[in-house]
N, C-alpha and C positions, 0 to 999 in steps of 0.2 A: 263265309268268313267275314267278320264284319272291322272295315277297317278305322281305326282308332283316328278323330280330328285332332290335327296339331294345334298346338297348345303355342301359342306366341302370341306379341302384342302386336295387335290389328292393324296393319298400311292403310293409306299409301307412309311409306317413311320418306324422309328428307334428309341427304346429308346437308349438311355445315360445315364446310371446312373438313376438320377430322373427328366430328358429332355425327350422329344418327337421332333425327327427332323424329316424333309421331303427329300426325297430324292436328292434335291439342298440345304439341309444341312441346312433349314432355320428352325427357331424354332417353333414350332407347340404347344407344349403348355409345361405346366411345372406341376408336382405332388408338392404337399407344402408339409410341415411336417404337421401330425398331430397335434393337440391343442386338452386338453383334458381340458374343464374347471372344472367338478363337480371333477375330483383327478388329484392327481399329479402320473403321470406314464409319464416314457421316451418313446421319440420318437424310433422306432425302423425303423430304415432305409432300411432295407431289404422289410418292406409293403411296402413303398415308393416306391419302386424298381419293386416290381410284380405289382403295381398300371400302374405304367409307361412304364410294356409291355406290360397289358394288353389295354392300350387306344393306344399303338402304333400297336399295331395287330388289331384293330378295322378295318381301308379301308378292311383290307387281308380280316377279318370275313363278312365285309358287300358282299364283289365281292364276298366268296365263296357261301355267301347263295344266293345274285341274280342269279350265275349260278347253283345253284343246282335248285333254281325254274324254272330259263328259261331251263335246261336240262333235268328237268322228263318227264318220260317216264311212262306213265300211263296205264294200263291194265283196263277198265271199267267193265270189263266182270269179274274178279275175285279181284276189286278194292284194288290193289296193286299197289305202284309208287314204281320206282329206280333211280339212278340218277347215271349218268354219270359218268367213274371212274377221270375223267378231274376235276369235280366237288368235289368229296369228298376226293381228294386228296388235293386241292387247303382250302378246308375244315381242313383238319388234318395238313398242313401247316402253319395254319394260329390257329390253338391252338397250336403245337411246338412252334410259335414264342411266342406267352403269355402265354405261360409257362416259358419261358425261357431255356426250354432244345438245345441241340445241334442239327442239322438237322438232322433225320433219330434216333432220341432217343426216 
């Protein structure tokens, strides 16, 4: 079975505020404010904000999980898999940035 490449515009992305750019700075999508119709409660722009790096960390998440799968390393014998430390580093990189913490926090 041969499985089908996703089709999206190519990371690393960068949020902005409540922007998602791409690496030639073009605009990739945009977080809206919230609309709450059954009450009335304020928008809070700080969600808006972790919305926007978490969809801008999305390529980083997608590449780390294809190479954590294309780099296991598999024991059949005591069925235990590890993965690469290239892999789960590029993994924890890619949750800092949709976090929004500093590199190496």
């Amino acid at each position: 079975m041969e499985t089908k490449q996703a089709q999206h515009t190519p990371g690393p992305w960068k949020a902005d505020g409540t922007e998602i750019y791409n690496q030639d700075g073009n605009l990739v999508a945009g977080v809206a404010q919230q609309m709450f119709v059954s009450e009335t409660r304020e928008s809070d722009e700080s969600i808006e904000r972790a919305n926007a790096r978490l969809i801008a960390a999305a390529p980083d998440y997608h590449a780390a999980v294809e190479a954590m799968f294309d780099g296991a390393i598999s024991s059949a014998a005591d069925k235990r898999m590890a993965v690469t430390f290239d892999a789960w580093n590029a993994l924890m990189a890619a949750h800092i940035k949709a976090e929004g913490k500093p590199d190496g926090a």
